[in-house]
C-alpha positions, 0 to 999 in steps of 0.5 A, a space after each residue: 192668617 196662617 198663625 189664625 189657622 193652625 190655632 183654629 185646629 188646636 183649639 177645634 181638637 181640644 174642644 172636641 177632645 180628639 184630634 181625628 176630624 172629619 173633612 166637614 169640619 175641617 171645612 169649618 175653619 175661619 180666622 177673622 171672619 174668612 172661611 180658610 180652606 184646610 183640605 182639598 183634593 191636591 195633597 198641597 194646599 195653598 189656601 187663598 190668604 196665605 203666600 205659601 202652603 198651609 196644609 199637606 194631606 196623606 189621603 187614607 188610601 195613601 196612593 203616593 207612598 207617604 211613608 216613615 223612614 226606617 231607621 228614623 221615623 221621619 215622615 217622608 212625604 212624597 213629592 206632588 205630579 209625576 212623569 213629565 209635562 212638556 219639556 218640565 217634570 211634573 214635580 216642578 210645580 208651585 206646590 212643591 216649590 211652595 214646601 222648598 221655600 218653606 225650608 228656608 222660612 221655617 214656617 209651620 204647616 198643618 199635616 192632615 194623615 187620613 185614618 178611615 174615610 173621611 176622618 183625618 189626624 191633625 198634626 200641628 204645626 209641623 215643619 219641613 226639614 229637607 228636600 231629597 230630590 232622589 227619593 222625590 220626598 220632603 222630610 217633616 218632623 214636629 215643629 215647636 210650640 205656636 207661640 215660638 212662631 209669633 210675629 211671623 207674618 206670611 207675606 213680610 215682616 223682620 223675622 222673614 226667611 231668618 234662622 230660627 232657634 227652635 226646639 227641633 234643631 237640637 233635638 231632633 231624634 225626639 221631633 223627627 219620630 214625634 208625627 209617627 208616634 201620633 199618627 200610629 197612635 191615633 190610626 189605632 184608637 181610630 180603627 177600633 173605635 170604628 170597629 166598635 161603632 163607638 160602643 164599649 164592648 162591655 157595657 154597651 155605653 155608646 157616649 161616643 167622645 168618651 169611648 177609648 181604645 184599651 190595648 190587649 198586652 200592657 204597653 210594656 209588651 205591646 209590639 203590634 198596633 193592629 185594631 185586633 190588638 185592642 178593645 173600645 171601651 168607655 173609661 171606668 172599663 178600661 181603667 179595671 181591664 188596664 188594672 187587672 180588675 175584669 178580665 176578658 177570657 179567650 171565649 170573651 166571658 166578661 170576669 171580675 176579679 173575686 175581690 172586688 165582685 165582692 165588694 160590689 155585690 156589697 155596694 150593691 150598686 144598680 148602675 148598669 155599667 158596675 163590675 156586679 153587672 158585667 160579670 159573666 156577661 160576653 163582650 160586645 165584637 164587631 161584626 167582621 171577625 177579621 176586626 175582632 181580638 186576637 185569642 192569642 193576645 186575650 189568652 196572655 192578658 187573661 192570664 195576667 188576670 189570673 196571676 192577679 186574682 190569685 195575688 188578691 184572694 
């Protein structure tokens, strides 16, 4: 079951094509006939079919301080309850008791991280690696491939409780840093495609599983990932702001390079969204000015379109 449900959400993202789903169909997840729950109010969740916990959630608003190591990048997820009930603290709980024994077992789970309302990350499988009771975390980095868990079965079975040579023990600066980066990843092309309601902002396409999340400065120069750092954009857009083909001007004038507004003004082409068509049109900004691009990083890539078009008169 457990092996059922995080293949369901792989399969699910990959058709989708996106690993952002929305909590509806995060509730549409079966294996062999039964409705497995994959999200709840708790944080821990222990579906009904499974001995252990199958999902750990980080909700948008991440009031209990989820939160990545500094000098790692290791999720440190934090403790579930606080404070102290009777003669017990809180935090002594079959949820986090749950995630202990998984410490020992080694079974993955799934890490749903909330990006906007509503909408969450998958990350799957993940594991957990440790247990600081000072800081009242747990650590979870990327766990291995589905199939290194195969044959594992969630009540019994030869492989139960036994140390498992998997990927993450031998590499683990690569595992540990490896949920930050899909998450910072996917919170920034979820942000800004929100910001744009889904639309390119220069040709108004709103086919919204194909709209992207284009960054300002190139990779090799991109050290913020604010959603003013990017621009939603459908492919054929992005792929010419990412190669210098349109540039994007402080003012947000839509500019071709001169080469190839040439060339498809000798095409001639009629397809709303060509280079011909958006030439010297304006980008379509979100409607809160704190979400719109920064004229600091348009002016530097603006610049870099410069440089280009000079390279290609």
């Amino acid at each position: 079951m457990r092996l059922g449900a995080l293949r369901w959400l792989r399969d699910r993202c990959r058709i989708l094509g996106r690993d952002v789903l929305h909590y509806s169909e995060l509730a549409q997840c079966q294996v062999e006939g039964e409705k497995v729950a994959l999200r709840s109010q708790r944080g821990i969740l222990r579906p009904r079919q499974c001995r252990y916990p199958l999902t750990i959630t980080t909700s948008p608003k991440n009031p209990y301080g989820d939160h990545f190591d500094p000098g790692t990048d290791l999720l440190r997820y934090r403790y579930q309850g606080d404070g102290w009930t009777g003669r017990l603290r809180a935090t002594e709980n079959s949820d986090n008791q749950g995630l202990k024994d998984l410490i020992r077992l080694r079974w993955p789970v799934a890490y749903l991280h909330g990006v906007t309302s509503g909408q969450y990350l998958v990350v799957a499988p993940v594991v957990i690696v440790d247990d600081d009771p000072v800081t009242q975390t747990f650590g979870v980095c990327l766990g291995a491939g589905l199939s290194a868990y195969e044959g594992l079965g969630d009540v019994s079975g030869a492989a139960l409780g036994q140390p498992l040579d998997l990927p993450w023990q031998f590499d683990r600066q690569r595992y540990d840093a490896g949920v930050a980066r899909l998450v910072r990843h996917n919170e920034f092309k979820a942000r800004v495609l929100a910001a744009y309601r889904f639309r390119c902002a220069v040709c108004h396409s709103d086919e919204s599983p194909l709209i992207e999340a284009a960054r300002i400065a190139p990779r090799t120069r991109q050290i913020r990932l604010d959603v003013r750092d990017g621009i939603a954009m459908c492919p054929s857009h992005r792929t010419a702001f990412d190669r210098l083909l349109i540039g994007i001007a402080p003012d947000h004038e839509i500019r071709v390079r001169p080469d190839f507004l040439r060339r498809a003004r000798t095409a001639g082409t009629a397809s709303p969204n060509s280079l011909l068509h958006v030439h010297g049109t304006r980008l379509w900004l979100p409607a809160d000015p704190a979400q719109r691009p920064r004229a600091d990083a348009l002016s530097e890539r603006f610049g870099d379109f410069e440089f280009s078009a000079r390279l290609n008169p």
